[in-house]
C-alpha positions as CSV (number, residue, x, y, z in Angstrom):
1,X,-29.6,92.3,-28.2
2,X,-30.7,91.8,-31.9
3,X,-27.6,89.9,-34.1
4,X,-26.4,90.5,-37.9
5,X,-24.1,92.5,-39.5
6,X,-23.2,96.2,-38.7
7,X,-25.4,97.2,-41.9
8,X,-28.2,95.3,-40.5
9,X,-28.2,97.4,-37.0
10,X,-27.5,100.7,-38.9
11,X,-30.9,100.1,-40.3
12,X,-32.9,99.1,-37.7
13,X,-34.0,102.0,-35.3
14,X,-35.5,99.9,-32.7
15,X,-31.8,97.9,-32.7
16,X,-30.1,101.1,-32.3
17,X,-32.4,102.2,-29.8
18,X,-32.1,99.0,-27.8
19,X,-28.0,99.3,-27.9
20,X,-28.1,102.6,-26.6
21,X,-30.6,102.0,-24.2
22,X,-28.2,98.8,-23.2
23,X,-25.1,101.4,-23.4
């Protein structure tokens, strides 16, 4: 899973995506 700050993954979809995905 991508790393950086909470405002960083709040911004990027495809993090988001990835997490929920993972979740």
């Amino acid at each position: 899973l991508a790393n950086g700050t909470p405002e960083q993954i709040r911004n990027n979809p495809d993090v988001i995506r990835a997490y929920l995905g993972e979740a």
